[in-house]
Backbone bond lengths (Angstrom), bond angles and torsions (degrees), N, CA, C in turn:
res aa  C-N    CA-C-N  psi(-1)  N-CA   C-N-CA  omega(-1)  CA-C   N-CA-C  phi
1 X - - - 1.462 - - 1.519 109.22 -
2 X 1.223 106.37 135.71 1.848 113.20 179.91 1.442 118.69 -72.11
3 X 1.142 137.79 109.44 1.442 126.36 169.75 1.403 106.12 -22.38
4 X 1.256 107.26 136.88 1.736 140.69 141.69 1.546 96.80 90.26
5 X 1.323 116.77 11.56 1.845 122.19 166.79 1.504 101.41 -84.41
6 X 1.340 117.26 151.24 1.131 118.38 178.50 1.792 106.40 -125.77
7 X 1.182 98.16 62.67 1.873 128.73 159.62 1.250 116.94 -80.20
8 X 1.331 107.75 136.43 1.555 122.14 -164.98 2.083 75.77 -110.68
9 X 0.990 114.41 126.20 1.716 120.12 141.28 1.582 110.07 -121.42
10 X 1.771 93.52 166.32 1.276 101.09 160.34 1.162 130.15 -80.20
11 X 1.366 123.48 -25.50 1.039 127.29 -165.10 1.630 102.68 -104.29
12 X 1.240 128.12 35.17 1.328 149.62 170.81 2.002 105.25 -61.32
13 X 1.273 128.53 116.97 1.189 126.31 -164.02 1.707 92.90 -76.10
14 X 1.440 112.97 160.43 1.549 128.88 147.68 1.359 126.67 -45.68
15 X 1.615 116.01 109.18 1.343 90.58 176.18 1.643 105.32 -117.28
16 X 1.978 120.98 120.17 1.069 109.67 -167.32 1.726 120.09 -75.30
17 X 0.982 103.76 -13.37 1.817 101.50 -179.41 1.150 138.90 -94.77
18 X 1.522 103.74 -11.58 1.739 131.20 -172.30 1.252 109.24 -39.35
19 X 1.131 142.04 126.56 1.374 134.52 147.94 1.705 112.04 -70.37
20 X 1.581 81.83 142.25 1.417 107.75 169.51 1.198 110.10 -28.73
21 X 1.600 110.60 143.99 1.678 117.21 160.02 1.220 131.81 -67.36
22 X 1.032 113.39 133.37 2.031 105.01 168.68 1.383 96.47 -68.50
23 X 1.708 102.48 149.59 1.143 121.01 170.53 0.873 114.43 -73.99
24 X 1.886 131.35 134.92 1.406 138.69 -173.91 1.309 98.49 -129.71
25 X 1.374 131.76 17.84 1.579 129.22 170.56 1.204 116.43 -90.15
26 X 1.244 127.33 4.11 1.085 134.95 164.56 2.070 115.82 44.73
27 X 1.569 83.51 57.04 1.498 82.45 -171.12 1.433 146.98 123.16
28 X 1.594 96.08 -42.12 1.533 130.27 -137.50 1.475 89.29 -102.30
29 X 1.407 129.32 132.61 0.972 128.55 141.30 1.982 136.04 -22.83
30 X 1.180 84.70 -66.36 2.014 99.83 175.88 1.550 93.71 -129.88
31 X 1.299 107.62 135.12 1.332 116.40 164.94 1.293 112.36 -138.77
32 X 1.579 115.88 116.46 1.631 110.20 -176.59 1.330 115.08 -108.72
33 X 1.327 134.82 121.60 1.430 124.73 179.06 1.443 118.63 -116.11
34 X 1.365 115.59 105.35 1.427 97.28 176.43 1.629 112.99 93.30
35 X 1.236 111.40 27.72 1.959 103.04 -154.30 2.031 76.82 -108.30
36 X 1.921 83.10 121.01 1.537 106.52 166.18 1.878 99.06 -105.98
37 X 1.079 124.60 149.97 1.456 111.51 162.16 2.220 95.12 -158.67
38 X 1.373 102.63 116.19 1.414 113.17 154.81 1.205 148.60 -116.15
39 X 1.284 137.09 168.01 1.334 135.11 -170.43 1.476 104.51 -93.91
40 X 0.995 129.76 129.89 1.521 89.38 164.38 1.410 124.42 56.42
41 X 1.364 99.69 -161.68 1.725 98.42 173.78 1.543 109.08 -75.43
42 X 1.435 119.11 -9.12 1.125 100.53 -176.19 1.766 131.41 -109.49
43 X 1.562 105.02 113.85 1.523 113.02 -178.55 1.612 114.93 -41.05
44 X 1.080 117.61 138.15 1.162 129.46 165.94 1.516 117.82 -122.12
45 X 1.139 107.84 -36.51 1.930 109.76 -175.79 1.553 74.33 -119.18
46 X 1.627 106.08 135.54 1.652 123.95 159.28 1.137 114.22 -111.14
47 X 1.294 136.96 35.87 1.301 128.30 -155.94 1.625 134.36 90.71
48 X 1.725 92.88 70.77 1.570 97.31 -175.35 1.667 113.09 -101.53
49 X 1.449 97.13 124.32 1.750 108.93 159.71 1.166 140.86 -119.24
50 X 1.372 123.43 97.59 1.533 131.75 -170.47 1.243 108.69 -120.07
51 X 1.539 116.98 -179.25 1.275 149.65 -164.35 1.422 120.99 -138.96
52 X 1.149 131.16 111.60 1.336 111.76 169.71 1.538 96.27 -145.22
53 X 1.745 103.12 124.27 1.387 118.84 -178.48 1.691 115.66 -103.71
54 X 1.677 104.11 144.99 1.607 112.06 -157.36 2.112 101.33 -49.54
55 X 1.408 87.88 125.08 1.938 99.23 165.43 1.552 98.82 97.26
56 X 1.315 124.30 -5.09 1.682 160.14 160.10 2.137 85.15 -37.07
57 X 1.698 107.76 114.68 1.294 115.91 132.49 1.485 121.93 -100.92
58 X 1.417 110.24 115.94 1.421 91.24 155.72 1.324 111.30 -137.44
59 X 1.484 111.27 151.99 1.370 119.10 -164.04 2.341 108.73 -109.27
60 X 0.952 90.60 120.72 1.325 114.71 -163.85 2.165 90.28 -75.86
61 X 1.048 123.50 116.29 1.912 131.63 164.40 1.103 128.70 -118.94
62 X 1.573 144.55 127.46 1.194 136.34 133.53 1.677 108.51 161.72
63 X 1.429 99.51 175.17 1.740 98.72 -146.33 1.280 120.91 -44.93
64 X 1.094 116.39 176.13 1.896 113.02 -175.30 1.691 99.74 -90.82
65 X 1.740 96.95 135.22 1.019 111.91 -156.82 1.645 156.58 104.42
66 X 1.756 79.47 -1.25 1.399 114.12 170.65 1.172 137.77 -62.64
67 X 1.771 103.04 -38.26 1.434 118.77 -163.93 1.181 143.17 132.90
68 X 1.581 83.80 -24.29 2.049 115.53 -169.02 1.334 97.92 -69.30
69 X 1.651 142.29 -53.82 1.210 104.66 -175.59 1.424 118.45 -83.92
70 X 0.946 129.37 -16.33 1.765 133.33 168.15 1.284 91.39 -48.47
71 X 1.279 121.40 -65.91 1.942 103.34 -148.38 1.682 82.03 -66.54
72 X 1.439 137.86 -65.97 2.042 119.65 -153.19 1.972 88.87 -51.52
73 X 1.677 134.08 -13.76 1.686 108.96 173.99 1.340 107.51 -71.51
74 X 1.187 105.23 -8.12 1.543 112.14 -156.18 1.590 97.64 -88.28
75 X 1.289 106.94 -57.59 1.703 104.27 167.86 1.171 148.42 -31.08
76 X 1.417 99.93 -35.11 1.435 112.88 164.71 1.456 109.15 -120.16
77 X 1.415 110.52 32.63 1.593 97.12 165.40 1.971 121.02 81.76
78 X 1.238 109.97 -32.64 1.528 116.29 173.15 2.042 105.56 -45.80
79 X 1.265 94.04 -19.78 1.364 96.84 166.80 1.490 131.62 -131.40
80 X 0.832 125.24 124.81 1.813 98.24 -165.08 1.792 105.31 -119.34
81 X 1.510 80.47 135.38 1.646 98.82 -177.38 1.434 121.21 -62.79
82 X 1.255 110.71 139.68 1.976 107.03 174.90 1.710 99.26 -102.48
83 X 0.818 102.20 18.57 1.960 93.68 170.58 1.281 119.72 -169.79
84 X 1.473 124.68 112.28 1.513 127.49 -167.98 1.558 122.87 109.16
85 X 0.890 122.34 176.61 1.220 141.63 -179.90 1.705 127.36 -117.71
86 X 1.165 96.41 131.27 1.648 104.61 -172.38 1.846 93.96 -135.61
87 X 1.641 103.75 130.61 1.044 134.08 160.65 1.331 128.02 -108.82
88 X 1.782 135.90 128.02 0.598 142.44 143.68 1.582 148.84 -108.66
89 X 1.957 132.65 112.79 1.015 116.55 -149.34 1.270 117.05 43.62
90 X 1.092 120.02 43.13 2.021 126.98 161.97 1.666 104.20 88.99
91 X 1.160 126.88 -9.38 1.136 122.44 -158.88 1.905 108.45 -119.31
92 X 1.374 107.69 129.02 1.604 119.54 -179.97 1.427 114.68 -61.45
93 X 1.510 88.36 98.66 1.673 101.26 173.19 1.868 121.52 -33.90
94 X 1.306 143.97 108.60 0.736 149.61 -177.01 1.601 131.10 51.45
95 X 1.373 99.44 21.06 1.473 112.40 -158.36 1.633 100.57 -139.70
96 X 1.242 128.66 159.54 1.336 133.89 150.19 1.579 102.82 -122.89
97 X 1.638 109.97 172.32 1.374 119.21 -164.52 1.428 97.08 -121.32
98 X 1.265 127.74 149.69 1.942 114.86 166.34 1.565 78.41 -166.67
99 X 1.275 103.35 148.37 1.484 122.84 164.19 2.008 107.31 64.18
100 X 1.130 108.35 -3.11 1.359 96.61 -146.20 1.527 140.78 121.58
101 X 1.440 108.64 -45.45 1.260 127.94 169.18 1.968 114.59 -80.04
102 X 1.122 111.10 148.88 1.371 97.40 158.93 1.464 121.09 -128.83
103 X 1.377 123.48 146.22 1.264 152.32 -148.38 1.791 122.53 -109.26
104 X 1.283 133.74 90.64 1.557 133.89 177.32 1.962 97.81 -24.52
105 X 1.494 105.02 132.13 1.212 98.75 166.30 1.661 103.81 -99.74
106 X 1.563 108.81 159.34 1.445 104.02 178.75 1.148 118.63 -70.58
107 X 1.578 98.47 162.44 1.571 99.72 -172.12 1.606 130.73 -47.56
108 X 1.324 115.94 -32.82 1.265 147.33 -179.93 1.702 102.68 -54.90
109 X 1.247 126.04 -32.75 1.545 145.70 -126.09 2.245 88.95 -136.79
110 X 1.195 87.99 -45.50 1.488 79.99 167.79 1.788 128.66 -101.07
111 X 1.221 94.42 -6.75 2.031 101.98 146.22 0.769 125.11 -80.21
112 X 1.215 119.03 -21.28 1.798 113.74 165.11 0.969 107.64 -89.81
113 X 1.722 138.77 2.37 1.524 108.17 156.46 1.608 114.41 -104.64
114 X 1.600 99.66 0.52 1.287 93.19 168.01 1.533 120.07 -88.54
115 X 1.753 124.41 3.04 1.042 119.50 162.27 1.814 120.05 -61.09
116 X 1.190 114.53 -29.02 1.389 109.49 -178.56 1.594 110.01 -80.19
117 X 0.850 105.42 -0.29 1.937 107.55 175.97 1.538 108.86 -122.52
118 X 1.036 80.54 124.04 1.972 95.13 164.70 1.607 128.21 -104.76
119 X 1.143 129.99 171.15 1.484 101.47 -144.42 1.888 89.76 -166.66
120 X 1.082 116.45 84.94 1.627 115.59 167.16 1.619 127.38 -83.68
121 X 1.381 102.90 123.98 2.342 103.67 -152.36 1.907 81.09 -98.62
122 X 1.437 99.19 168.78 1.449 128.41 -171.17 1.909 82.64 -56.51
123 X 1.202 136.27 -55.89 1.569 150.30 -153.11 1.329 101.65 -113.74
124 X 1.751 110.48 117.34 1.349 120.15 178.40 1.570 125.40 -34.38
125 X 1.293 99.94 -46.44 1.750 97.83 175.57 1.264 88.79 82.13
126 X 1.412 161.91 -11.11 1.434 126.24 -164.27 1.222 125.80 -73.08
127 X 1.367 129.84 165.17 1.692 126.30 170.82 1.631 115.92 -57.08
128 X 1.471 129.08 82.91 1.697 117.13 173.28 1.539 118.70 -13.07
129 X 1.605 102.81 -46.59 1.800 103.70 -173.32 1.317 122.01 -70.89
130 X 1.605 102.87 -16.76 1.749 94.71 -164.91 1.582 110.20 -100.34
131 X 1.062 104.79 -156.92 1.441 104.73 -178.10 1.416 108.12 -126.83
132 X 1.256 129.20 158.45 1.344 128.09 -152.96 1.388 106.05 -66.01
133 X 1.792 121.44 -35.03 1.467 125.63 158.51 1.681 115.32 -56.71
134 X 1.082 102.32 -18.76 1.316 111.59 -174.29 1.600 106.51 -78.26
135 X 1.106 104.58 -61.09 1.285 114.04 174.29 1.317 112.32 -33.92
136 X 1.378 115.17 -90.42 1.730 136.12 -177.85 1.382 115.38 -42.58
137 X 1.296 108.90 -19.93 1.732 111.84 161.37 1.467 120.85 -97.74
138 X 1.492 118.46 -11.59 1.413 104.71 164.83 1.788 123.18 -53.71
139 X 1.027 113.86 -71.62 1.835 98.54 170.91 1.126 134.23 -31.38
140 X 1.387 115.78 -63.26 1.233 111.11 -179.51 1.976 128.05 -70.38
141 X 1.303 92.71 -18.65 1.799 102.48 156.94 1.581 116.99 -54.66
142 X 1.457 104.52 -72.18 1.446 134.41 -167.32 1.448 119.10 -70.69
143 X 1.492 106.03 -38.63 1.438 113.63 -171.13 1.854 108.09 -96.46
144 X 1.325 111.67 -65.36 0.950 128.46 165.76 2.099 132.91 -66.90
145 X 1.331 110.78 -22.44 1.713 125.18 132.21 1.455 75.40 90.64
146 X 1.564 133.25 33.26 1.387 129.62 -177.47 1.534 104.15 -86.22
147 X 1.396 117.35 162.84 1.683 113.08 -173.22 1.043 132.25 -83.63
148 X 1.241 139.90 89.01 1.688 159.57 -125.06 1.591 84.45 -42.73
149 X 1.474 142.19 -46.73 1.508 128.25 -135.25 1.975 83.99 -80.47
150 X 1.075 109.03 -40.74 1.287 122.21 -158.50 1.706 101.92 -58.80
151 X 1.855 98.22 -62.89 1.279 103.99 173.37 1.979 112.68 -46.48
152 X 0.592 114.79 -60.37 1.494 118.85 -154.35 1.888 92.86 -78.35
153 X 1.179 115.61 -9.93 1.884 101.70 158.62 1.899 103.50 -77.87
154 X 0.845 97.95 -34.43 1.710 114.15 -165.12 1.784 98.77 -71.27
155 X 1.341 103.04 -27.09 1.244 87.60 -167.08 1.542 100.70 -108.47
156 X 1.320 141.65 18.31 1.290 155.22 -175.12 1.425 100.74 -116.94
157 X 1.222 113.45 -23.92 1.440 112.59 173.77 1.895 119.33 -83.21
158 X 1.675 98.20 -17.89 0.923 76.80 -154.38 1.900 102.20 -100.12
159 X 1.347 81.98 -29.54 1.833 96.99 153.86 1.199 129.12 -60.14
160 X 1.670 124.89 1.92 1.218 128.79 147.03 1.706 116.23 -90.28
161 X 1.364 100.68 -25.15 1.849 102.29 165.79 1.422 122.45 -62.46
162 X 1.672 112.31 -14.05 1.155 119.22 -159.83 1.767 75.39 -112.86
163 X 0.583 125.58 28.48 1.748 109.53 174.69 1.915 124.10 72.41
164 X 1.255 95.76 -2.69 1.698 111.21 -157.23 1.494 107.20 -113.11
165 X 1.447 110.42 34.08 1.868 104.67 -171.98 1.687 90.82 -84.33
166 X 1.046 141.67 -32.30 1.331 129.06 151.86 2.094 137.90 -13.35
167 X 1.240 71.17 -39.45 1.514 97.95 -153.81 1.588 110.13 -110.92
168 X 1.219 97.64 23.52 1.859 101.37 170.37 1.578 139.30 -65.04
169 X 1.270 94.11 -28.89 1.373 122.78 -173.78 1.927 104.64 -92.22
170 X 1.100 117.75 -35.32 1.155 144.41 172.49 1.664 116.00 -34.23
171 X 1.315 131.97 97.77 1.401 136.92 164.41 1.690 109.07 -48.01
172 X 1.848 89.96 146.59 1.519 83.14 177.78 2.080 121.97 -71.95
173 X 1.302 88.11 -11.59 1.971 93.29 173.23 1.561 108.08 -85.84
174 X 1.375 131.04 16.17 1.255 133.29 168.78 1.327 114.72 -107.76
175 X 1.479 107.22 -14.79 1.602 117.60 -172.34 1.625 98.32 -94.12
176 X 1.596 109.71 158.78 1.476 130.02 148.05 1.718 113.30 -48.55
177 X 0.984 101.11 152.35 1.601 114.33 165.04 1.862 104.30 -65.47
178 X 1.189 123.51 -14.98 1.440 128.26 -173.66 1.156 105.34 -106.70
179 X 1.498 129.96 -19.80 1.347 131.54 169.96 1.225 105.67 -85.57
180 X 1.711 131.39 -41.37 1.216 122.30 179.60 1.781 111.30 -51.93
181 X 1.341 95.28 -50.38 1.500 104.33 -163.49 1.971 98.67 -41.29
182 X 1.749 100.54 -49.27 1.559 87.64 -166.74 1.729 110.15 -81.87
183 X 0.856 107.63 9.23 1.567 119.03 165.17 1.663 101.16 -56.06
184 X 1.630 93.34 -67.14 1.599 100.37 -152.83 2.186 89.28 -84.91
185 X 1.046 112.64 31.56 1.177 113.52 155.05 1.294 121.66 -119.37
186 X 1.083 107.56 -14.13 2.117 101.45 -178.95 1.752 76.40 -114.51
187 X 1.337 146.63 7.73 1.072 120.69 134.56 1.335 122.62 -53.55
188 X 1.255 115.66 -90.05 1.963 119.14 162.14 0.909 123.39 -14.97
189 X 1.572 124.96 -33.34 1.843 128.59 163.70 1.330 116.14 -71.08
190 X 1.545 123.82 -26.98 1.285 129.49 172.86 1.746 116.06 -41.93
191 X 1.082 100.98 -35.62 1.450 111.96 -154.13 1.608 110.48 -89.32
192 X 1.745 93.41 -4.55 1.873 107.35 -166.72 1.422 120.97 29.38
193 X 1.740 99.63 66.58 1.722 108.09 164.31 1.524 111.32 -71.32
194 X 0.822 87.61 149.11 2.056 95.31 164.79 1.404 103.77 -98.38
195 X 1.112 147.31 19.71 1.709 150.10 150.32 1.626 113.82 -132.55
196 X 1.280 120.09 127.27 1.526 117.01 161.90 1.237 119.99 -116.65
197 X 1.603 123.49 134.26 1.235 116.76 -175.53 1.690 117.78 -112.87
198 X 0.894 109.07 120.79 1.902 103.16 -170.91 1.611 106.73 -102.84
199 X 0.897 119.16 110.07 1.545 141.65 158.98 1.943 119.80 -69.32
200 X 1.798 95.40 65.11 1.541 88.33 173.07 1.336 98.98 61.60
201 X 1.366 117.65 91.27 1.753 101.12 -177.32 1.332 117.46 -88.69
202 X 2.102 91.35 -38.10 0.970 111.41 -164.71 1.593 123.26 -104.15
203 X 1.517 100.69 19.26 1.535 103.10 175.69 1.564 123.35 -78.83
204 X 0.885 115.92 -14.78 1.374 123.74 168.79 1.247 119.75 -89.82
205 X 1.142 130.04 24.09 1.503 139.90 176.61 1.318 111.13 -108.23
206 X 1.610 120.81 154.28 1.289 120.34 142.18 1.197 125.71 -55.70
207 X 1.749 122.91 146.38 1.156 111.54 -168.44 1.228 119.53 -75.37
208 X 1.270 123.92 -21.59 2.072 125.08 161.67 1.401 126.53 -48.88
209 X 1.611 106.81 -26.52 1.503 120.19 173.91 1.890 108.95 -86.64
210 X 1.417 106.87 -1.00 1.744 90.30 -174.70 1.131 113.68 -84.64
211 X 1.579 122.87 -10.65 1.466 101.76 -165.21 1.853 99.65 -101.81
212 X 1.268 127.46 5.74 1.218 137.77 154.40 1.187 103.09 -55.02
213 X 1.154 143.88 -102.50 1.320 146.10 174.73 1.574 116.63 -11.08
214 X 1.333 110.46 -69.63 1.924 111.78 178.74 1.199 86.32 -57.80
215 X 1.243 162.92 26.52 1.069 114.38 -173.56 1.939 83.69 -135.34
216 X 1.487 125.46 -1.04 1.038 139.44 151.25 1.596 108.29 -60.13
217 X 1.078 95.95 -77.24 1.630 113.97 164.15 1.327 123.30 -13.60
218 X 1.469 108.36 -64.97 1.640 114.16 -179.70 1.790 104.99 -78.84
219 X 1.143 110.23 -3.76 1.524 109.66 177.87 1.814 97.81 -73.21
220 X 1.728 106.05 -59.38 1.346 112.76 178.99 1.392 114.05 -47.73
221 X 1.183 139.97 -11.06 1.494 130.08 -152.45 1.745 83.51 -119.60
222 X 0.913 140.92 -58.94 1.821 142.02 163.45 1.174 103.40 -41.66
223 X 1.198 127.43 5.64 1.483 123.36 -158.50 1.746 90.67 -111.19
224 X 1.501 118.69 -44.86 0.948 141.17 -147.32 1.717 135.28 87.14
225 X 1.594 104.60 35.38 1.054 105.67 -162.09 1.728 99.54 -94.42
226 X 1.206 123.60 153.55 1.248 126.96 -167.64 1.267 95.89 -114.52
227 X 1.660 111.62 129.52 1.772 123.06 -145.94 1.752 102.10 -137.63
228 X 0.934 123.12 168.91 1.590 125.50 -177.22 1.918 94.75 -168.91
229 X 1.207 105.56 94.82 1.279 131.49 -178.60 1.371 137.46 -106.44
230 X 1.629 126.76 75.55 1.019 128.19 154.23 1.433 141.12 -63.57
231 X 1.453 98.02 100.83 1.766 114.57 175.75 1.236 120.91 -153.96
232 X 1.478 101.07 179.82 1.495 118.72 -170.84 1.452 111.81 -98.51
233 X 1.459 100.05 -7.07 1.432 106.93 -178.85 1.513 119.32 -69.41
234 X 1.729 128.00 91.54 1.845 124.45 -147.12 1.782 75.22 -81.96
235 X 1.210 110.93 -68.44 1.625 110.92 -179.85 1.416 110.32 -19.03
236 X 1.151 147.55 -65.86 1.321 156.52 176.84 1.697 132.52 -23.22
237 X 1.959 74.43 -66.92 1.240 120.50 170.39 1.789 102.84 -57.39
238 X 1.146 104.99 -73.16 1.804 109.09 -175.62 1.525 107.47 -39.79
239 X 1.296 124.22 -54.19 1.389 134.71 -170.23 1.265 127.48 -54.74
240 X 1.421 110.36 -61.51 1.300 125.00 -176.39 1.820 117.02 -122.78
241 X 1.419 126.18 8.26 1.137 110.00 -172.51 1.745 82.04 -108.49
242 X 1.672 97.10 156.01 1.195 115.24 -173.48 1.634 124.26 -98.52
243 X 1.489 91.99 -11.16 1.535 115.88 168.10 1.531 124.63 -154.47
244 X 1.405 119.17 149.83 1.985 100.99 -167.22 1.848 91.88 -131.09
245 X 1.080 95.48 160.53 1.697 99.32 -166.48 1.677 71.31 -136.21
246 X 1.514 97.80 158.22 1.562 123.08 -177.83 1.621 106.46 -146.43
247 X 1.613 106.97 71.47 1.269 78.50 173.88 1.767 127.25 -125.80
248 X 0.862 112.52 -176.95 1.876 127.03 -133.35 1.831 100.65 -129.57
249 X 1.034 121.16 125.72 1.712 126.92 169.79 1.817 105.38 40.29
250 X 1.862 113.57 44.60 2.126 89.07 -178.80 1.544 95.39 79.44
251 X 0.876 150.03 8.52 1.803 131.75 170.73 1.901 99.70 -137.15
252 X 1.057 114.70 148.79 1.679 134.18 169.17 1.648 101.79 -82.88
253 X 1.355 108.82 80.19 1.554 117.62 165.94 1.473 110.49 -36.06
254 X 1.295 116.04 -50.76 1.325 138.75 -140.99 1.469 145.77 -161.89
255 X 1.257 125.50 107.46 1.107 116.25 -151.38 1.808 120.70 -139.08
256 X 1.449 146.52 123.00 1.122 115.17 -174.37 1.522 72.75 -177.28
257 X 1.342 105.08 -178.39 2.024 124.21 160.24 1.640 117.18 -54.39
258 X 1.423 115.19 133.05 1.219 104.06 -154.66 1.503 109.25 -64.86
259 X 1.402 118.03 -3.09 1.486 127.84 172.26 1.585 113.86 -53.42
260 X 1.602 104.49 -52.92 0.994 108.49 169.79 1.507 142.95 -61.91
261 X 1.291 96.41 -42.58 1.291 106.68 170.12 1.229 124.86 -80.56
262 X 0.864 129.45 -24.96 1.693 135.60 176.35 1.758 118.92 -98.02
263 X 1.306 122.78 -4.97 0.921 136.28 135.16 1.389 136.27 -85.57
264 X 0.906 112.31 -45.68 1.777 124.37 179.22 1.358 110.11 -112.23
265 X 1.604 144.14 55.96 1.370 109.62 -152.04 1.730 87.79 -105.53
266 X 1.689 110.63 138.40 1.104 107.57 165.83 1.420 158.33 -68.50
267 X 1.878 108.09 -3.39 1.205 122.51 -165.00 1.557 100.29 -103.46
268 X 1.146 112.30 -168.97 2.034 93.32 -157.16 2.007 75.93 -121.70
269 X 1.600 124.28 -36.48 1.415 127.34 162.91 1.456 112.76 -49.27
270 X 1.342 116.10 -50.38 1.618 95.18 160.37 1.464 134.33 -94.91
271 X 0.991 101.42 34.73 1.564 109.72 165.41 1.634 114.40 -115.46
272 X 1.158 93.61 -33.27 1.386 97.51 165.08 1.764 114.45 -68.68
273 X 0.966 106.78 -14.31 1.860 101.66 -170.70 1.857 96.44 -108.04
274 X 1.515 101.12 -25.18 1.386 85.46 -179.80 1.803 113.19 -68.55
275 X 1.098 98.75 -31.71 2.057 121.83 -168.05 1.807 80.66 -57.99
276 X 0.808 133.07 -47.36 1.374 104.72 -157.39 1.832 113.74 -99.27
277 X 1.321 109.80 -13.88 1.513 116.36 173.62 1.715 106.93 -95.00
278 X 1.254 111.59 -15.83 1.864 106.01 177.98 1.443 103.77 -88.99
């Protein structure tokens, strides 16, 4: 990488002494500037720029294959960008800055910034062996080295926020696909991120089990929880997200309050994608 470019590579060396970056998010919860990220030869992010400010819903739309879940891997790093800059809560997504150049932080260095983000995938992910208390207290035991009595009040509490104080004892092959889902959500709360990112939570559900879940969801957002939400859910989206992104081939077609956009949307690509999901 050339001095004074501000290129994300992979193949960016370690740098062990760097001091921390100043914050250039000016605020913002997630700030993406410029975020290219490909496979191979093939682009997927062409240049993404967003905003997302603290207690901030915004709900991420559009066909599969767009980009939308790459860029929320990208957020927390499960993917890492070769071009641009990604901020989170003030702090340089997987990178430090020194001299100009920027530097891979170690692995050690990028779990701790993925402790402040939580992150719900299309597929529960839970442990088969444990129990749903079981579950939601593994991190914060193991990862975080907090004191089991403490963890496991915290985590009974929070599986009753999710509707599921019933169901503690409960294996994940005894649960619904709608109970798992809020499993592996007061899991991710366990960990008390200040960002959550949902990956399609609810596409893998039956459709009788989805409105259980949003309806966790819209608890978190009254809550003040600051959310970054890719789905198909327009209902969802209209209700409770505070901003809707539409985007199209790796680029943000479109962007405004989902009022706006889903009523009025100006691009003729998202009108065409809205006509067939409304």
């Amino acid at each position: 990488m050339s001095g004074g470019e501000d290129i994300v590579s992979d193949s960016l060396s370690k740098d062990p002494g760097a001091p921390p970056p100043a914050s250039e998010s000016g605020g913002l919860m997630v700030k993406a500037e410029e975020v290219h990220k490909s496979f191979g030869r093939l682009e997927v992010l062409k240049g993404i720029n967003l905003e997302v400010k603290p207690g901030e819903v915004m709900c991420v739309v559009g066909p599969s294959g767009s980009g939308k879940s790459t860029f929320l891997r990208c957020i927390n790093h499960l993917e890492k960008i070769n071009a641009g800059r990604l901020w989170v809560n003030g702090h340089l997504v997987g990178y430090r800055e020194s001299g100009g150049k920027l530097y891979e932080l170690r692995d050690r260095e990028v779990a701790a910034q993925r402790r402040e983000i939580g992150m719900v995938f299309q597929r529960f992910n839970l442990f088969p062996h444990m129990t749903a208390l079981e579950n939601v207290m593994e991190a914060p035991c193991r990862v975080k080295k907090q004191p089991k009595a403490e963890v496991r009040e915290r985590a009974v509490a929070l599986l009753t926020r999710v509707g599921l104080g019933d169901k503690v004892r409960s294996y994940p092959a005894q649960l619904s696909g709608g109970q798992q889902q809020r499993v592996a959500i007061a899991r991710a709360l366990a960990m008390e991120p200040a960002l959550m990112l949902f990956d399609e939570p609810t596409s893998a559900l039956d459709p009788e089990l989805v409105g259980e879940v949003l309806e966790v969801m819209k608890q978190l957002a009254l809550d003040g929880m600051t959310m970054v939400v890719v789905t198909h859910e327009m209902g969802f989206a209209r209700e409770v997200g505070d901003s809707l992104v539409f985007m199209d081939g790796g680029v943000v077609v479109e962007e405004g309050t989902p009022r706006e956009v889903l009523t009025n949307p100006r691009h003729r690509r998202t009108q065409d994608f809205l006509s067939k999901v409304l």
